[in-house]
KEKE-3310 file (N, C-alpha, C; in steps of 0.2 Angstrom, whole numbers, plus 5000, padded with zeros to 4 digits):
npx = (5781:5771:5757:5749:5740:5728:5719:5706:5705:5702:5696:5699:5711:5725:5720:5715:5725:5735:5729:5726:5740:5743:5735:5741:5753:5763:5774:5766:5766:5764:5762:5757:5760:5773:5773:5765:5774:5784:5777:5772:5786:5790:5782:5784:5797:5796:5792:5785:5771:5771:5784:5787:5784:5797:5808:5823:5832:5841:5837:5826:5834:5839:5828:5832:5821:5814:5813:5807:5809:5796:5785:5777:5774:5780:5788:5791:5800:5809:5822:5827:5816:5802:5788:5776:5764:5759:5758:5743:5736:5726:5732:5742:5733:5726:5736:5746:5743:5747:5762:5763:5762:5772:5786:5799:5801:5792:5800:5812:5807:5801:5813:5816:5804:5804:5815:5811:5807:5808:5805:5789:5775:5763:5759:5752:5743:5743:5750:5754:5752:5753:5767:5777:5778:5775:5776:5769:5763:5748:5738:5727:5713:5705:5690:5677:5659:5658:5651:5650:5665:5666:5660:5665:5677:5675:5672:5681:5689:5683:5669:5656:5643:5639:5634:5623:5628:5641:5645:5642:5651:5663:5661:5666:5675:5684:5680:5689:5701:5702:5700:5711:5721:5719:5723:5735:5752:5761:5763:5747:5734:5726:5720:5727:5730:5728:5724:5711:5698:5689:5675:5669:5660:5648:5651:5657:5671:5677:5674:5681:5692:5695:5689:5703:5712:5709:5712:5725:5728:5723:5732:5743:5753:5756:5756:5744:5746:5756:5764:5758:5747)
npy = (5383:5374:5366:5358:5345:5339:5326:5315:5295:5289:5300:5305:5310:5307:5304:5317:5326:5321:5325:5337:5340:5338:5348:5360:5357:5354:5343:5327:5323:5308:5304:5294:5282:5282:5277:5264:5257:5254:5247:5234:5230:5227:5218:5208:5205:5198:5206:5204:5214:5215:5221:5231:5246:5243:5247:5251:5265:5259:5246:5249:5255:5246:5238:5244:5252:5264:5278:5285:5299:5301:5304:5316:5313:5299:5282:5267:5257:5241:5234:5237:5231:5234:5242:5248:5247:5237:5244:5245:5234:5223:5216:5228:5239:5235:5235:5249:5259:5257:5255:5269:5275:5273:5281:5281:5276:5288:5299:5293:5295:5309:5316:5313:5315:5330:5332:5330:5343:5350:5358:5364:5358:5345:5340:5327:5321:5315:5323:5333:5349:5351:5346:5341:5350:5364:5376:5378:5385:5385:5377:5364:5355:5342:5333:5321:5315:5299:5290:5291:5293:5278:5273:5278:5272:5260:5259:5263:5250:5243:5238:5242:5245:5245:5234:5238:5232:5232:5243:5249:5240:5246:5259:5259:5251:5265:5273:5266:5269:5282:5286:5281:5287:5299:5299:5295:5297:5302:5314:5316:5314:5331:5347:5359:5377:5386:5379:5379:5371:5358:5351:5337:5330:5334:5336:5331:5323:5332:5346:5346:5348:5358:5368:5368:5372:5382:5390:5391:5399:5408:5413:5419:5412:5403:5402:5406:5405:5395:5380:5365:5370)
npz = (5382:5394:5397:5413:5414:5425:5433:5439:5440:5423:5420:5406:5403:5397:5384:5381:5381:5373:5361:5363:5361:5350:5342:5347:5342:5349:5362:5370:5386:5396:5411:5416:5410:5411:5424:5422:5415:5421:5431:5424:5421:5435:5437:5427:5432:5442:5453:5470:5474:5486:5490:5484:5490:5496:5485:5481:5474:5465:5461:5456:5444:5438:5431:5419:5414:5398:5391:5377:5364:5351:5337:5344:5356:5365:5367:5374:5383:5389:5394:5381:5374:5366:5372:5373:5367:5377:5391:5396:5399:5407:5419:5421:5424:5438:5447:5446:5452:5464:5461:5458:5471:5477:5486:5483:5471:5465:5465:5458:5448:5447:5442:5429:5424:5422:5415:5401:5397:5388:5376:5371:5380:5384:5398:5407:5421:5439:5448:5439:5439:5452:5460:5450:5438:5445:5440:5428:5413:5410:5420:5417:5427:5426:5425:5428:5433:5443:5435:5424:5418:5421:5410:5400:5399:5398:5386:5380:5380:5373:5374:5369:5371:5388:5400:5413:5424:5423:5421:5434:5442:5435:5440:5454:5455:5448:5459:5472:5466:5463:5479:5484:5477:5480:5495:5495:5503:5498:5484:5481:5472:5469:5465:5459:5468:5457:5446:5432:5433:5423:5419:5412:5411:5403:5391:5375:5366:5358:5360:5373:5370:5363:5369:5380:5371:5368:5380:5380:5371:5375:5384:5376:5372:5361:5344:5334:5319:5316:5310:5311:5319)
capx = (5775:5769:5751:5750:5734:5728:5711:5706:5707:5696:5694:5701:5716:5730:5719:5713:5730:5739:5724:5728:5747:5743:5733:5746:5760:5767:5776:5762:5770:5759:5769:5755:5763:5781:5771:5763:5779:5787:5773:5775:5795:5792:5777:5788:5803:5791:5792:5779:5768:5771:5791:5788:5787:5804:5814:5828:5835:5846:5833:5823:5837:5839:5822:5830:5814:5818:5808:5811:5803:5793:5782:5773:5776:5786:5786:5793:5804:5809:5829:5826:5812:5796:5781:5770:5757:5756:5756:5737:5735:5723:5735:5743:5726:5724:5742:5749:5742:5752:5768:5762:5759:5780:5789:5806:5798:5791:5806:5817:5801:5802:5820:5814:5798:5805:5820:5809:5801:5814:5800:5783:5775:5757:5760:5746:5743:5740:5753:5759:5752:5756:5774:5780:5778:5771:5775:5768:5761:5741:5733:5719:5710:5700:5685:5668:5657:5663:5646:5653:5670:5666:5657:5672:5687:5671:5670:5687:5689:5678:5663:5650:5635:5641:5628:5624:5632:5648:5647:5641:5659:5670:5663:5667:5684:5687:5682:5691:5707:5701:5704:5719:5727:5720:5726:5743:5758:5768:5759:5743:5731:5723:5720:5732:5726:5728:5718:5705:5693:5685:5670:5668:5653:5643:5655:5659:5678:5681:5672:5685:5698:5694:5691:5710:5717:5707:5716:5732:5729:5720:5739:5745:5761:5753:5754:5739:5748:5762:5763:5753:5744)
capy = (5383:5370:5363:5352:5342:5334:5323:5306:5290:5286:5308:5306:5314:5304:5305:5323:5331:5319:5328:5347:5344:5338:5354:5365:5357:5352:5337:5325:5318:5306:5302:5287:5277:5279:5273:5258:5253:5251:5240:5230:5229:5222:5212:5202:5202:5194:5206:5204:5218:5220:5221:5237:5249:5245:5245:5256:5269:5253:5242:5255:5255:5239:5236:5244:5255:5270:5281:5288:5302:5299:5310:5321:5309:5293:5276:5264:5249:5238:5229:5238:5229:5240:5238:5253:5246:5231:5244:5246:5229:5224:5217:5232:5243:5231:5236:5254:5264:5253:5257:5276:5277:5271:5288:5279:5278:5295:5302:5291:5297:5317:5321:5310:5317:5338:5333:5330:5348:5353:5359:5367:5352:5344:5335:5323:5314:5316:5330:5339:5355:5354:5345:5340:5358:5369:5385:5376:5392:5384:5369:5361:5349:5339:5329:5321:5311:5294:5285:5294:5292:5272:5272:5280:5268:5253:5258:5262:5243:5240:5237:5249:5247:5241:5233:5243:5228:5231:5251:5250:5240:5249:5264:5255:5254:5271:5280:5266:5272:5289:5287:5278:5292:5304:5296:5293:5302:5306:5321:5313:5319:5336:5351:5363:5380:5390:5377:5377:5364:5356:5346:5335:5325:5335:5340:5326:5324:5339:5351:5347:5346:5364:5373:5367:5373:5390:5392:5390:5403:5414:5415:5423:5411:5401:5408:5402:5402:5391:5374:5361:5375)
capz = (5386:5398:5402:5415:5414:5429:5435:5443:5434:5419:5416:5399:5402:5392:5378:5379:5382:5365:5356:5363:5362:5340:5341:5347:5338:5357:5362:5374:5391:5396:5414:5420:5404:5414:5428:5419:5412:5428:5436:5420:5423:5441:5437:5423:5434:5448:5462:5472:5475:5494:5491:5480:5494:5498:5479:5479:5466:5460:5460:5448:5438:5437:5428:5414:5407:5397:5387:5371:5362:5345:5335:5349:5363:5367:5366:5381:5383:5395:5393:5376:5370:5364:5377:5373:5367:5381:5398:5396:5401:5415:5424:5425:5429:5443:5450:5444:5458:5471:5461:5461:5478:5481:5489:5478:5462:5463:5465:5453:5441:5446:5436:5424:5417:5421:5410:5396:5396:5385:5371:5370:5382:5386:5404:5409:5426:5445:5452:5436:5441:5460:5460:5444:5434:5449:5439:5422:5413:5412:5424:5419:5433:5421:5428:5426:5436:5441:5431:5417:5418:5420:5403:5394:5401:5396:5380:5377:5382:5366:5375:5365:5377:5392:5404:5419:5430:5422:5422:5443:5445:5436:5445:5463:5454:5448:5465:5475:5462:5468:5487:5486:5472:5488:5501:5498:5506:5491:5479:5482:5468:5472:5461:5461:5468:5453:5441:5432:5432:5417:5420:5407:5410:5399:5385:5370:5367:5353:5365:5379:5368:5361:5376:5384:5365:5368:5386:5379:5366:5378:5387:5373:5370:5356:5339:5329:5313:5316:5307:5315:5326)
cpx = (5774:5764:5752:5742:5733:5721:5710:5707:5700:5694:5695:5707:5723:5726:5718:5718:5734:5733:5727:5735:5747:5741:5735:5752:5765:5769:5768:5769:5765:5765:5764:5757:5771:5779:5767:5767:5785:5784:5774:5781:5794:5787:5782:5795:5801:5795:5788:5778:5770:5777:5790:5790:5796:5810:5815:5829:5840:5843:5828:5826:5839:5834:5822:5826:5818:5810:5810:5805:5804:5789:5776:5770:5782:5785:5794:5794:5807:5818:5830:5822:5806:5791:5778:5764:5757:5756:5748:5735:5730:5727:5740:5740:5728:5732:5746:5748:5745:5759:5769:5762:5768:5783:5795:5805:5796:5796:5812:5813:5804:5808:5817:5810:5800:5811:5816:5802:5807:5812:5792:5780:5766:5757:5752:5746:5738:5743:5758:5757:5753:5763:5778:5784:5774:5772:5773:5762:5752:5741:5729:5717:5704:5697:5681:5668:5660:5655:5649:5658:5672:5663:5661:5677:5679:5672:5677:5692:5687:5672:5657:5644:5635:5634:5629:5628:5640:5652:5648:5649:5666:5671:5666:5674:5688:5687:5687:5701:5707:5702:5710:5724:5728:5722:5733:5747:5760:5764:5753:5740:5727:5723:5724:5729:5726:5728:5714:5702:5689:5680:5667:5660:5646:5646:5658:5668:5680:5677:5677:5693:5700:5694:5699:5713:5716:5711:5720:5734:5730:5729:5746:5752:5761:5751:5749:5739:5752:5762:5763:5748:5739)
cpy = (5376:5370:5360:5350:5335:5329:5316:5301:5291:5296:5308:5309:5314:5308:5313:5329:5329:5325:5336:5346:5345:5345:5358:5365:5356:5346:5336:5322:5314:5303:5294:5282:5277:5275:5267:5256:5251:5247:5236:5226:5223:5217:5207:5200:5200:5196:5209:5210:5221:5222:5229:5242:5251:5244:5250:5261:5264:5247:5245:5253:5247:5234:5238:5245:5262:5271:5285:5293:5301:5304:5312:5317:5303:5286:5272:5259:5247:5232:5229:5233:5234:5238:5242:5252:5240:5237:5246:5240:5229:5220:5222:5238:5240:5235:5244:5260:5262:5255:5265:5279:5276:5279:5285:5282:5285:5299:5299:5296:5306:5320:5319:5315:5327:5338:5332:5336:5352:5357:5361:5358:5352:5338:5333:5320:5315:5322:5333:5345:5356:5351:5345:5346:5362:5375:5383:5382:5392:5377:5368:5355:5346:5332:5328:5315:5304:5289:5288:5290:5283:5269:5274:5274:5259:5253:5260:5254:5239:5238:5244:5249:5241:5238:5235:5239:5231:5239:5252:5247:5242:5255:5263:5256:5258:5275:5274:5268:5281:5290:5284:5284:5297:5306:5294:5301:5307:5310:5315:5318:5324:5341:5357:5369:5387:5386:5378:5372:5364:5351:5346:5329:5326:5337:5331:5329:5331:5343:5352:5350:5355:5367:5371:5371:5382:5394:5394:5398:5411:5417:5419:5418:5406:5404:5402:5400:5399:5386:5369:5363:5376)
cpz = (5389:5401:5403:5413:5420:5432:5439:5438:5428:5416:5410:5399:5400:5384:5375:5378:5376:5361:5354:5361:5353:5339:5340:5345:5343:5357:5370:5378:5397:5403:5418:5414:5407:5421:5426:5417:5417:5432:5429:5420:5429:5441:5434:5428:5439:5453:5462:5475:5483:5495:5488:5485:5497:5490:5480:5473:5464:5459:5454:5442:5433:5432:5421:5409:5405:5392:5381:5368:5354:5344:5341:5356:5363:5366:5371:5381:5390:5393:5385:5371:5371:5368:5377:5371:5371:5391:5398:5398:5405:5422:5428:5427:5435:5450:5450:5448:5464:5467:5462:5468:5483:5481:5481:5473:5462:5462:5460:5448:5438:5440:5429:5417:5418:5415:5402:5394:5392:5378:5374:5373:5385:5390:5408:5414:5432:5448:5446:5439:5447:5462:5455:5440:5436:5447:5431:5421:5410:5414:5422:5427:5429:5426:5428:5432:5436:5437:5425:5413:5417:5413:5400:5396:5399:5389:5376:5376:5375:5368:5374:5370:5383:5396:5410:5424:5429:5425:5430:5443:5442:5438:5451:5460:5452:5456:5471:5472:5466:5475:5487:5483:5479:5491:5501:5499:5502:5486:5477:5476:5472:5467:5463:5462:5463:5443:5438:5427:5427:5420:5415:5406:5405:5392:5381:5370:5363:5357:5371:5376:5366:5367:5380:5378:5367:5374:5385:5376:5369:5382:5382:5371:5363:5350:5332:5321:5311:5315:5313:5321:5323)
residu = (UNK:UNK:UNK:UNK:UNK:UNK:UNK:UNK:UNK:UNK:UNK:UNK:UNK:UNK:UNK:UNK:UNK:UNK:UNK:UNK:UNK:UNK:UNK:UNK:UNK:UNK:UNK:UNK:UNK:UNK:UNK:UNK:UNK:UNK:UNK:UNK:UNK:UNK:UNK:UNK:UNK:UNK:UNK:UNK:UNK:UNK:UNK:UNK:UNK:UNK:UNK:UNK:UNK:UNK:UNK:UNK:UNK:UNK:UNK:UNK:UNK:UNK:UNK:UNK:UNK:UNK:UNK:UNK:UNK:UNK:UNK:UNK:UNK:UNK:UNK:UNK:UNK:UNK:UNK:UNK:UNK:UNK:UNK:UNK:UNK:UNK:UNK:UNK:UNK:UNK:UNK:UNK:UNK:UNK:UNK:UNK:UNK:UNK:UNK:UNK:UNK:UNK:UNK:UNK:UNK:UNK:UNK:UNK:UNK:UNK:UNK:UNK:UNK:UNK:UNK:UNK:UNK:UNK:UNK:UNK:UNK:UNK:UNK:UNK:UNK:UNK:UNK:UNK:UNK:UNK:UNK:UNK:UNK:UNK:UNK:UNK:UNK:UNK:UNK:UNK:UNK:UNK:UNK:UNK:UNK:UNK:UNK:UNK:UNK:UNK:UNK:UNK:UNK:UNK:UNK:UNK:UNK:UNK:UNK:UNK:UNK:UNK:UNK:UNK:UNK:UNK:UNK:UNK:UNK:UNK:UNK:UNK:UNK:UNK:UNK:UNK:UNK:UNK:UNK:UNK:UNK:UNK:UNK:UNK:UNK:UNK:UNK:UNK:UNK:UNK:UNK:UNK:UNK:UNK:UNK:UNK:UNK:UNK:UNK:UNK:UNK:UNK:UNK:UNK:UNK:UNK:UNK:UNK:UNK:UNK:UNK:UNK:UNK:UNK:UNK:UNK:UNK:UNK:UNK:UNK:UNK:UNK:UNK:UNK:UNK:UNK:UNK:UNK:UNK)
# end
């Protein structure tokens, strides 16, 4: 079985999809962490951000990132060194939506993340349920207002009571992450037409988490008795 899970930045929906995959005993494919790990790569290898548009499928490779699967998702490296806990960076927030937006890299990306559906899978991003795994057997479209959504990615930062100055700019930088995911070319974010849509702005996280598990169930291919289900 495969859900995709898909929504604007800052939705929660890395975390919310590692939760459902623990729930359902499914592996998590969290595919903005292969896109982090690739602006990291060319950030270290110092090419500059206008050059990106034009990397090749051998200049990809040449970046030597890989991805390895771990209990109930993966962990990512770079000329085989471990960097999964550094693409969360802010310099790579500041940048990850310019490597996103590359035609290449989407494409080198594509094979990448469908070859790792090879098990019971909970894909997270911007175009899993309309390119990635368009016949994925439930879509979420996961979304909350963008004052919301700016107060979760603050306080996931570790900032417990942000000050409104803080929250105003990093909503200007979620919805200006939100035209740009829009507006590009290449499987721009949009909600696929046989979605549906969570809005979360009102729901705390074990409520969001719970309604996607209940989806799953409601599909019949989830059996409730199954160790770690």
């Amino acid at each position: 079985m495969i859900i995709a899970i898909d929504g604007p930045a800052g939705s929660g929906k890395s975390s919310t999809a590692k939760a459902v995959a623990t729930s359902l005993g499914f592996q998590h494919l969290d595919s903005g962490a292969f896109y982090r790990t690739l602006t990291l790569a060319a950030v270290g290898a110092g090419i500059p951000t206008d050059q990106w548009p034009h990397l090749s499928l051998e200049d990809l490779d040449a970046l030597a990132v890989a991805a390895h699967p771990s209990t109930r998702g993966y962990r990512f490296t770079i000329d085989g060194r471990d960097v999964t806990g550094g693409i969360r960076s802010d310099v790579v927030n500041a940048s990850v939506s310019l490597m996103a937006r590359v035609p290449t890299v989407r494409h080198w990306l594509l094979g990448r993340l469908r070859a790792a559906a090879t098990t019971d899978l909970v894909a997270d991003g911007r175009d899993m349920g309309t390119v990635v795994f368009p016949d994925a057997d439930l879509k979420i479209f996961l979304t909350a207002n963008a004052a919301e959504r700016a107060l979760r990615r603050l306080r996931e930062r570790g900032t417990t009571e942000p000050a409104d100055a803080d929250v105003a700019a990093e909503t200007a930088r979620l919805l200006e992450r939100d035209r740009l995911d829009s507006e590009r070319d290449v499987a721009p974010l949009r909600q696929a037409a046989d979605a549906t849509v969570l809005d979360t702005s009102d729901l705390d996280f074990d409520e969001q988490v719970a309604r996607i598990v209940a989806l799953a169930r409601e599909r019949g291919q989830v059996d409730e008795t199954s160790p770690g289900r």
